[in-house]
Structure formats: structure tokens, C-alpha cells
N, C-alpha and C positions, 0 to 999 in steps of 0.2 A: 504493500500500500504506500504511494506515494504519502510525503508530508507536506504541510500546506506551504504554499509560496506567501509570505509574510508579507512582502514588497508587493503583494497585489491584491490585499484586501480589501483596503481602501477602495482600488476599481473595480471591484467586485460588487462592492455597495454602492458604488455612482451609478455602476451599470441597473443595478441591481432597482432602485428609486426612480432612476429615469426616466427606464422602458417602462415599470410599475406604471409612473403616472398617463406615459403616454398611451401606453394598455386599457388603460380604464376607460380613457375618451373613445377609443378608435368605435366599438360597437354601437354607440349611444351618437355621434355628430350627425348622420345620416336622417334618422327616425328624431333625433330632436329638430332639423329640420322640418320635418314633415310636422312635429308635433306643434311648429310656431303658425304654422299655415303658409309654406313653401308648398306649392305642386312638385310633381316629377317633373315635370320641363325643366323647373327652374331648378331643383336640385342636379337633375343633368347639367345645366350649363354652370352652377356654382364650382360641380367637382371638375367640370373638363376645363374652367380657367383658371380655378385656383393655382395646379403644377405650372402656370405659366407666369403667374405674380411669383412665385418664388422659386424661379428658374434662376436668377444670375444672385441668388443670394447669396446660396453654398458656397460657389467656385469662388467668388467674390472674396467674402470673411476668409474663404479657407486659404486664398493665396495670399492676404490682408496681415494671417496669423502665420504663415508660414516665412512669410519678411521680416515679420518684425518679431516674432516667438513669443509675443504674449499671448498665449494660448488662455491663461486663466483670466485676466481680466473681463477680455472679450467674450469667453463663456459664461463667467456670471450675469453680466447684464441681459445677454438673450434669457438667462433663466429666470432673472424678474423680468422684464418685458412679455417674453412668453408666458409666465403665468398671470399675469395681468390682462392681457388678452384675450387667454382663453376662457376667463373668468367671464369677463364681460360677454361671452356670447348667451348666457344664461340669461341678461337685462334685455337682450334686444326685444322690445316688444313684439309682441305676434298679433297675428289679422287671422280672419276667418272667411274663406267665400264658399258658400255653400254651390253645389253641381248645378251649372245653368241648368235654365227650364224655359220652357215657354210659358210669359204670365198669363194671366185669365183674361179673357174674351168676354165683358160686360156690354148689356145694351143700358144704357142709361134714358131718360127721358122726365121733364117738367111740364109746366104750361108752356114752354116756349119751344120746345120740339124735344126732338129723338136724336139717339145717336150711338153709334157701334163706340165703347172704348176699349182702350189698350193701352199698359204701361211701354213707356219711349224705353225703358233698359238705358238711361243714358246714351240712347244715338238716335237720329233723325226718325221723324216716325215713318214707318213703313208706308209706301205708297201699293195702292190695289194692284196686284197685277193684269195688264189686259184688259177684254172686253167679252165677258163668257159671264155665262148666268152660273148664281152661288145662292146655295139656301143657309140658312143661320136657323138652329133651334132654339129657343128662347123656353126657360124653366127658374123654376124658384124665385119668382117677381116677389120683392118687398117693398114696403117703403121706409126709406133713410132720412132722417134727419138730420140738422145741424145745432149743436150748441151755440146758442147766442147770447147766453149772460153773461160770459167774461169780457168779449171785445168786441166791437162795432162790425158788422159783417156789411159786406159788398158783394155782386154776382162776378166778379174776378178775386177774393180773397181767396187767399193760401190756406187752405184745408189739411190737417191732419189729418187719416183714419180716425186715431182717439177721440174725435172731434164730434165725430159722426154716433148713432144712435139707430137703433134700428124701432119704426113703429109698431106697436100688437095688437092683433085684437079688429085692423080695418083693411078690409083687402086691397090691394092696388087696382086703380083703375084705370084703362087707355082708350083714351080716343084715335081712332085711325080713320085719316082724311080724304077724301075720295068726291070729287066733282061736286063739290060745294054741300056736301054732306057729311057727319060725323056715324061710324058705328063706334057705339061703347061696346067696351069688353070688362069684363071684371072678373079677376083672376086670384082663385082659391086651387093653389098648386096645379096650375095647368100649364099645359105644354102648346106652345104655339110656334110654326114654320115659317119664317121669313122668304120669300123665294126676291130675286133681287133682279131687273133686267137690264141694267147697266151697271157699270165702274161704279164704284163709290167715288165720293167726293174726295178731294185730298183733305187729309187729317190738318186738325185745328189744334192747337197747342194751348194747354192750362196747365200751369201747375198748381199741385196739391203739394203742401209738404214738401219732402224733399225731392222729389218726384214730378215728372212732364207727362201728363197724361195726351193722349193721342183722342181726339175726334173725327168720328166719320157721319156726317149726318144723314141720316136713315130719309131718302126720297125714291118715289117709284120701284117701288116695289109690292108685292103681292101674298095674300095668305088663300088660305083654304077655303075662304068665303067669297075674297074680292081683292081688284085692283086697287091698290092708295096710289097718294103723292105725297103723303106726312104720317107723323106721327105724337100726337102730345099724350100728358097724362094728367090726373086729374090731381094736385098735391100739395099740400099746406105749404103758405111763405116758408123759405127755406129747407122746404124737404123735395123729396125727388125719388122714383121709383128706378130701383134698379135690378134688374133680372142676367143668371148667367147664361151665355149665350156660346153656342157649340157648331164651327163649321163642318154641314157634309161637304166630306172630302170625297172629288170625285174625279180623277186626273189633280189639272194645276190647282193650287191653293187660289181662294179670291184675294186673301190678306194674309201674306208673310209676315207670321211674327216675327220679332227679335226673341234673343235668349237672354232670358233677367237670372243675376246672381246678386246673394245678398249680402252684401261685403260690412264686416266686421272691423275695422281699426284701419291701417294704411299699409297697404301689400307693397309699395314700392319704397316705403320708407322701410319696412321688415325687410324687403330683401335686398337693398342698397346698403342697408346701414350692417346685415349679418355678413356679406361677401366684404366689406371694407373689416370687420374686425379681423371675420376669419383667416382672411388674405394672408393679414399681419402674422397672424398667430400661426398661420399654416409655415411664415417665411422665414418665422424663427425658430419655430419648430425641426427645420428641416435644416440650418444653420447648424442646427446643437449637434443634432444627429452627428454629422460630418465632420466635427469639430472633434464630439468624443469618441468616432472611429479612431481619427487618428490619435489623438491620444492613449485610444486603448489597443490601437498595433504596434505604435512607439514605445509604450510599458511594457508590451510582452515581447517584440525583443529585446529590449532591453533588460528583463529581469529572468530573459528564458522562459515565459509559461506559456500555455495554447492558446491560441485568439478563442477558438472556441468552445474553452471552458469560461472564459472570460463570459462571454457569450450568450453563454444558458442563465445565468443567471441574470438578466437582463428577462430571456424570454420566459424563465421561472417565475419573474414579478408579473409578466403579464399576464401569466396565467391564474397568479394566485389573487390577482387585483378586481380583474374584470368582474368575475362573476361576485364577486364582493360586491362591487357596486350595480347591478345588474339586481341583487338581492335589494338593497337597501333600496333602489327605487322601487320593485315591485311593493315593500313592506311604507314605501312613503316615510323612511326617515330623515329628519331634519326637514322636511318639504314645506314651503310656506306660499302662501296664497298659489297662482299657478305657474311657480317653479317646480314642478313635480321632477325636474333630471339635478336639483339643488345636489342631491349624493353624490352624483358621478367628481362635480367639482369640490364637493370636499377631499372627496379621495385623492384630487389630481395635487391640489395645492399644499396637502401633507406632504406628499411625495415629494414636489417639488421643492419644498422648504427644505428638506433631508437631503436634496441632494444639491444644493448649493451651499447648504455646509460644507458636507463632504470636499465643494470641487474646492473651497477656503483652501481646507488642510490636505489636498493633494498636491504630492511631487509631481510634476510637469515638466520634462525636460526634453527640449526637442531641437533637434536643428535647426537655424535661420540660415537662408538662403538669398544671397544678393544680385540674385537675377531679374531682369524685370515681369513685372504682374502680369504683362501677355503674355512674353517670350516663352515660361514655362508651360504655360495653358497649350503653346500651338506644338510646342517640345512632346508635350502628352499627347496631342490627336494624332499626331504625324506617326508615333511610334504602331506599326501596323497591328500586334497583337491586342493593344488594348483599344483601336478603336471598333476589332472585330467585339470583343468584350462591350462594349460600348452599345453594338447595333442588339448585340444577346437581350443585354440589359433590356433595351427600350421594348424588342419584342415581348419579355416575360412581364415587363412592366404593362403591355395591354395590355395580356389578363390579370393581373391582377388587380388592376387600376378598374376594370369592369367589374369584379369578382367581389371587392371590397365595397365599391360604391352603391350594389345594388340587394347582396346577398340577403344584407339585414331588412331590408326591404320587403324579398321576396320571403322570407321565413316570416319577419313580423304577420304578413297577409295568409300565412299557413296560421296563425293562431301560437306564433311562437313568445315567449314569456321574457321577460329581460334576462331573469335568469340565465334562460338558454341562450339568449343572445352571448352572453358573460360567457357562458361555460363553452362555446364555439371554439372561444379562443381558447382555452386552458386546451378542451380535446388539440389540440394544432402545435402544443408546446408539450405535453404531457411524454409522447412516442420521441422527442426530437431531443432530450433530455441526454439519454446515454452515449447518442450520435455524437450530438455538441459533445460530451465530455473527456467523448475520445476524437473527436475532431480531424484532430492532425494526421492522426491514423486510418482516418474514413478520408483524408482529402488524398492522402499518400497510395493508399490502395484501389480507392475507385475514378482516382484523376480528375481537374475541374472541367474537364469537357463532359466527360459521361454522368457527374451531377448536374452540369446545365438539362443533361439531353432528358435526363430523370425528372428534372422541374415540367419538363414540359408534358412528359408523360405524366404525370400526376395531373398539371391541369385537365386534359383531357376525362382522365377516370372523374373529378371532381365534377366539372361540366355533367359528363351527361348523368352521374347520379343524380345532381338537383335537377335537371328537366324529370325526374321520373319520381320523386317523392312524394308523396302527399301528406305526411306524418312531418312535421320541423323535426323530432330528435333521432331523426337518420342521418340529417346534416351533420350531426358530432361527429360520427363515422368515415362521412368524408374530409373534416375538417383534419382528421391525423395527418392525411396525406400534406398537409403544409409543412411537413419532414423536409418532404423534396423540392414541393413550389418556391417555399422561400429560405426556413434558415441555413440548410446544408448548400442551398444555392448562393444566400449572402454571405456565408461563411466561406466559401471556393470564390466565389466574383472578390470578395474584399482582400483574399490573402494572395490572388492571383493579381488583383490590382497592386500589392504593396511590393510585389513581387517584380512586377512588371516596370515599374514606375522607379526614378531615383528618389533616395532617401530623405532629401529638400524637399519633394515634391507629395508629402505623402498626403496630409491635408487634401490638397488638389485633387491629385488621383480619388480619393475618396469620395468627395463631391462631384465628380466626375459620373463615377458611378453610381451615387446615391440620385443625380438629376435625371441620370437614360432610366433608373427602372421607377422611380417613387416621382418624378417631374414630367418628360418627356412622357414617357412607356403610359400611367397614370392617366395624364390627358385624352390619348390618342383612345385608349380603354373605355372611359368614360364616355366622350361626346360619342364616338361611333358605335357604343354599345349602350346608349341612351336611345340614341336615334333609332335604332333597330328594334329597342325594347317597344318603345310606345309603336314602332307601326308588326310587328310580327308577335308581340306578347315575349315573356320572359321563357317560358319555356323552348319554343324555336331557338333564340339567341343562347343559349343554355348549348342547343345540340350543335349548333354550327361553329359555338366554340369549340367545341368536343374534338369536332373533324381538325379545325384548324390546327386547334395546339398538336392532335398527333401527325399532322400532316409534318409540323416545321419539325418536330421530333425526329422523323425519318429522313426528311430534309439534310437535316444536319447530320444525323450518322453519316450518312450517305456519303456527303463534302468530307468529313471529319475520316472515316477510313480511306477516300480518296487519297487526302491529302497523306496519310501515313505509307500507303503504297506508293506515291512519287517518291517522296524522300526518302524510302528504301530503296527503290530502284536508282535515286541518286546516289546511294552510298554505296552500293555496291560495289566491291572492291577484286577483281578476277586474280590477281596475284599479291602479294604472294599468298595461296591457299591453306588455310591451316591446318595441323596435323591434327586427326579427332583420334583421342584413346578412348577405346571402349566406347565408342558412339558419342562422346560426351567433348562438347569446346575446351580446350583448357584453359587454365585462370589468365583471367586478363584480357581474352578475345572474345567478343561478341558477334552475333551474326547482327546484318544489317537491318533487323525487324526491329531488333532490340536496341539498337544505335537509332532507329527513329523514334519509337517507342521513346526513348530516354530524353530524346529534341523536344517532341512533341508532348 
């Protein structure tokens, strides 16, 4: 049994508080959108711009910190900034708008005529279509009155509903006008046919309240008795008979409704003012990241221990935090008026308060480099292996970036619990545990190319599970497989980047690759797997990821044994031939599978 390495305890608990805090948030950002009154659209387009507000952040800070080697200073203040941040997205006020509809179709009418109404929806009122005969049912006539003891009334005042009063007890009664003659009607729940032989009039504008109501003045037209040209009714100063009225529909409509939605608080000020905090908070978020990568590749070479045990306990806090908080909202603790996600942010800004201690009393010791802030930037893309790493990234970073954005989503709509939301992530970290621990040994033996090609096969099995569940707690089962999608994948992309990369430059490189899969990759996931979602539904999008990720899977074997087969047949060497004792190479010669094998 190994003993513990002392010199890396300390970032053992950085990591350790970190990730915790930023584990808690990841399940709960998505569905607290939704919960402020964000649509899907707009939660699609917040996650597909976000990766792009904090694209030049990382690289930025990180070549910022790699010039100058204040590595701690510069991390503390993103750690209060970022928790101030993300605190604030708890305050943004939220809106409501209920699923448009079509409003109701009344026939209104006083002593001074008749008239088809309609609520405007806030847009021009709809004009008739055409010139085709339309019948209106007319049912449930009453008569409406108006309060008039509180303020002086006029036949254009601003009427509320609340305002109005319904009469009992006297039936409504209509006159309809016809060649200098009146028939009465009087109407004790009866059903009358409006038949119509022209256009209506264009609509007449009034407002009630906060509201444009739409008039159509009811001329020439006809019932089951007779031809009119009007229509009054019979009804005390200030009141008015109103009856709901129902187009047969028969081909074209005669009057195109609009669609009325009942809006609740300010949707553009909720979703203006949630994407400007998050922005911020997503930009330093994703700073830190980058920053205590390389800090924590810089300490483990430096003190000798595994990135990847380092590693697990980072992804140990996420797992043991989420469903923590995950519980505390279902149980509503701490929750005050309608902050109901108030838990998730306590849990974040414990963490974080613990782990800006820590970064206080951490040794930080890192190279400065006196190169310029481009120079090395185009020194990294230029070098060919890692901008191949780079396109890896951005690809796996699609899926994930769709994966994450919507999963919580589609399980919430299975009837899934916070809980389970929480425990999604622990199932995803629980299997990936003993991997991370022996790490070096898992990177040594199964090579960083054939865990990318593993990441990708796991997407695949992930995808088309969820197109096929109908139960939320089968999701935990595919969530293990994030063994291969992400950490044994970030653990090979980050040690093959430190690898790759000179030793000035490790910061950079790290940002590097934290922008192609968590920035770039994210985005690209998001919008075009938003897009798809709202027109093919989630399940399609589910299986066409399925195909794709194993498509590039095979893809890249494919390129990937190619390439080891040229550069064997490049190294092939015909003379001089070695002597084989007993079938077997002797020490020190290799054949050329094994001289690529070792390139490669």
C-alpha cells in the first residue's frame, strides 16, 4: 500500500471543494431556468452563446498567469467574483406566460348596435378574411353591467373585467333589424345561428383595461327566421348583453384569431438580465477551471503523484454534493418565498468559501515564461498533435454540450425527482473512482487515443439508451458510462496536452483544451441539438446521436490504425536482419510495429 503524498493534500482539498461546489450547480442551472419562466428556445440559445462569452477568457488569464506566475492572486479573485455571480442568479426575477390560445369569440350588443368581439393579443386586430359566407353560433347570452359608484363613466372609459357584474334573474333581450321592422327575441339559454353574407367590417379599436379589444359590427346578415341589416338589444344605462359566440368552421376561417398568452412579470428583462449574470459567472467559472488544471499538473510533477488521483477527488465531491443538494430542494430547506433552488446555492458558497482558503495556504510554484501572449498561443496550434487533440476535443465536446444541456430536461418530463437529478451525477463518478486512482496505469496501458475512441463509444450506448426509457432511474445506469465520455477522457486529453505542450506553456495548453470541449464543442452541441430537438422531439435527436458518435468512433480507429501501419512500413528497416533465438527478438531490438506502437 502506497503512503500518502503529504505535499498534495492540500490539492487534494482544492480539488476536492471546487469541483464539490461546481457539482452541485451543474444538474439544477438548466431546470432553474425553466423554473424562472425561460422557454426551450430561449434556454437553447442561452447554452449555445454562453461557450462563446467565455471563449477568450481561459486562454487569456491563462497566458496572463503564465507571464507573470501569479497564479494565486489571480485565482482568488475569480473565486469571489464567481461566487458572487452565481449567487445572484437565484435574484433574477422570473415571469410567467402561460401556452398561447386562441381568446374567446364574444358577440357583444346595447341600444346602439351589435358586434362580433375579440381580444387584439397585443397586435393589430385581425382583418376578415375574403368574401365567402360564415355562420357564428351564439349561446349563453347574459346581461353585464358596469360599476359606476366609484368614478364618473363615459361610453369610451377604460373598463376592467373586475369592473363588470353580471345581471340575474332578467333574461336578455334582442332586437334584430330588418326593412324598417324590429323582431324581438328573448333569450332563456338558447342557441341562435348567425349566417353572414359579406366580409365583416374592419374591426374598431377600444380599450378595456389593459387590453385592445377588437370590433366587428354585426350588418347583413341572417338567422333561421329572417334576413336583418342590425342588430340592438334591449339594456339598462351602462349594461350590455353579451353572448359566447363559436365559428362553423368550414374550409377558410371568416376571422383569424391571434394567439393571446398571459404574461406574468417581464420575460425580456428575466432573460436579458439571467444571460448577462450567467455569462459572467459561466466566464469565470471556466477561468478557474484552467487555472487549477495547471496548477494541479504543475504539483504532481513536481511532487511525483498521479494527475489522476488528484483527480477523483474533485469528481468524488461531485458526486457526494449533488444529490445532497438535489435532497435539500426536494425537502425545501432553507427555501424562502419563491427561491425554492435557495439549497443548491448554499451548498455552492460553503464550498467555495473552503476552497479559497485553501488556494490562501497553497504552494504554487510555476514557471514564468517571457514570451509574448500571442506568440505562444500560435507556438501551441501550429504544433500538429495537439491541434489534432484540439478538433477531438471540440467533437466530444458536441455531445456533451447536447447531453448536458438537455438530459435534465428530458428526465425532469419522465417525472424525475431532484434527487435523481443529484444522484445522475454520483452514478457517473461512483465506477470512474478506481480508474482515476490508478490512472496512470489505465493511461499507460490503454493509450490516449483508444480512450478518446472509448469516449465516443460510450456516447453512443448513452444516446440510444435514453431515446428508449421511459422509467428516469435507468438513466443512472447509463450515466456510469461517463467512465469513458468524460473523466478517463479528461484525464488522457489533459496529461497528453501537458505532454505535448512546453512547460511555460502549461496554463495555455490547458485552456486550450478546456475551450475545444467545454467552449467550442458545448456550443456547437447545444444550438444544433436545440434546433433539432424542438423540430424532431428528443427522442429522434437521442438516436441520430447514437449513429453519429459511433460513426466518428470507427472513423477514427480506422485513421488511427492507418496511420500506425504507414509508420511501420516507414520504419522498416531490411538490413541488417536480426538474429531471433528461439523465435524470440533479442534484448534491445524491436520489430517495427513496436517502434510505431512506441511513436505513436
Amino acid at each position: 500500500m502506497s503512503c500518502i503524498n503529504k505535499n498534495l493534500v492540500l490539492l487534494k482539498l482544492l480539488l476536492f471543494t471546487f469541483y464539490g461546489a461546481l457539482g452541485c450547480l451543474m444538474p439544477f442551472l438548466t431546470i432553474h431556468m425553466r423554473y424562472i419562466g425561460l422557454s426551450i428556445h430561449e434556454i437553447t440559445w442561452i447554452n449555445s452563446v454562453l461557450p462563446l462569452t467565455s471563449l477568450f477568457g481561459p486562454p487569456l488569464v491563462g497566458m496572463l498567469a503564465d507571464r507573470l506566475g501569479h497564479y494565486r492572486p489571480i485565482t482568488i479573485v475569480c473565486m469571489i467574483f464567481a461566487a458572487l455571480m452565481h449567487t445572484a442568479l437565484l435574484f433574477v426575477p422570473s415571469c410567467e406566460v402561460s401556452p398561447a390560445v386562441e381568446p374567446p369569440l364574444t358577440l357583444r350588443c346595447d341600444s346602439l348596435g351589435g358586434a362580433l368581439v375579440v381580444d387584439s393579443c397585443g397586435h393589430d386586430c385581425p382583418q376578415p378574411v375574403g368574401f365567402h359566407s360564415s355562420s357564428f353560433v351564439v349561446t349563453e347570452c347574459r346581461n353585464v353591467c358596469r360599476e359606476t359608484s366609484t368614478k364618473p363613466t363615459t361610453t369610451d372609459e377604460e373598463l376592467d373585467e373586475a369592473e363588470r357584474f353580471v345581471v340575474r334573474g332578467t333574461p336578455p333581450v334582442m332586437r334584430f333589424h330588418a326593412s324598417g321592422k324590429k323582431d324581438y327575441r328573448t333569450f332563456n339559454n338558447d342557441t341562435i345561428t348567425l349566417q353572414f353574407n359579406r366580409t365583416l367590417e374592419p374591426a374598431r379599436h377600444k380599450r378595456e383595461g389593459d387590453t385592445v379589444m377588437c370590433y366587428y359590427k354585426l350588418e347583413d346578415f341572417s338567422t333561421d327566421i329572417n334576413q336583418y341589416t342590425g342588430l340592438t338589444c334591449q339594456a339598462a344605462p351602462y349594461c350590455e348583453v353579451i353572448c359566447n359566440a363559436t365559428e362553423l368552421v368550414n374550409g377558410t376561417r371568416f376571422l383569424q384569431r391571434p394567439l393571446c398568452s398571459t404574461i406574468k412579470g417581464n420575460p425580456k428583462l428575466t432573460l436579458w438580465l439571467y444571460f448577462a449574470v450567467r455569462a459572467v459567472a459561466e466566464m469565470l467559472a471556466a477561468i478557474l477551471v484552467s487555472l487549477l488544471e495547471a496548477v494541479a499538473l504543475t504539483m504532481v510533477h513536481q511532487y511525483k503523484g498521479d494527475y489522476g488521483r488528484e483527480k477523483m477527488f474533485g469528481l468524488l465531491a461531485v458526486g457526494v454534493f449533488s444529490p445532497i443538494s438535489g435532497y435539500l430542494v426536494d425537502t425545501q430547506f432553507g427555501t424562502f418565498g419563491s427561491y425554492s433552488y435557495a439549497p443548491v446555492f448554499y451548498v455552492f458558497n460553503g464550498l467555495m468559501l473552503v476552497t479559497t482558503a485553501v488556494t490562501i495556504v497553497l504552494p504554487i510554484e510555476v514557471q514564468v515564461q517571457r514570451m509574448s501572449l500571442l506568440k505562444n498561443m500560435r507556438e501551441l496550434i501550429n504544433t500538429t498533435e495537439l491541434s489534432i487533440l484540439l478538433v477531438l476535443m471540440t467533437m466530444l465536446g458536441t455531445f456533451w454540450g447536447y447531453l448536458k444541456t438537455f438530459v435534465y430536461v428530458y428526465l425532469e418530463d419522465l417525472s424525475a425527482s431532484k434527487l435523481l437529478l443529484g444522484l445522475t451525477l454520483s452514478f457517473g463518478i461512483v465506477p470512474s473512482l478506481p480508474f482515476l486512482y490508478k490512472s496512470a496505469a489505465v493511461v499507460q496501458y490503454c493509450g490516449h487515443h483508444y480512450l478518446i475512441m472509448l469516449a465516443f463509444l460510450g456516447y453512443c450506448i448513452r444516446f440510444a439508451g435514453l431515446s428508449y426509457i421511459t422509467n428516469p432511474w435507468w438513466a443512472l445506469l447509463l450515466e456510469t458510462l461517463e467512465l469513458f465520455t468524460l473523466n478517463l477522457m479528461n484525464v488522457s486529453a489533459a496529461t497528453l496536452a501537458y505532454k505535448l505542450a512546453p512547460k511555460t506553456f502549461v496554463a495555455t495548453a490547458q485552456a486550450l483544451v478546456w475551450v475545444s470541449h467545454f467552449n467550442i464543442g458545448r456550443c456547437i452541441g447545444t444550438f444544433v441539438g436545440g434546433q433539432l430537438m424542438s423540430q424532431y422531439g428528443e427522442v429522434l435527436v437521442f438516436q441520430g446521436a447514437a449513429i453519429l458518435s459511433a460513426t466518428c468512433a470507427a472513423v477514427y480507429l480506422s485513421i488511427h490504425q492507418l496511420i500506425k501501419y504507414l509508420k511501420a512500413r516507414q520504419n522498416v528497416q531490411p538490413k541488417p536482419q536480426p538474429s531471433r533465438e528461439n523465435g524470440n527478438v533479442p534484448n534491445g531490438h524491436y520489430t517495427p510495429l513496436q517502434v510505431a506502437d512506441e511513436k505513436f
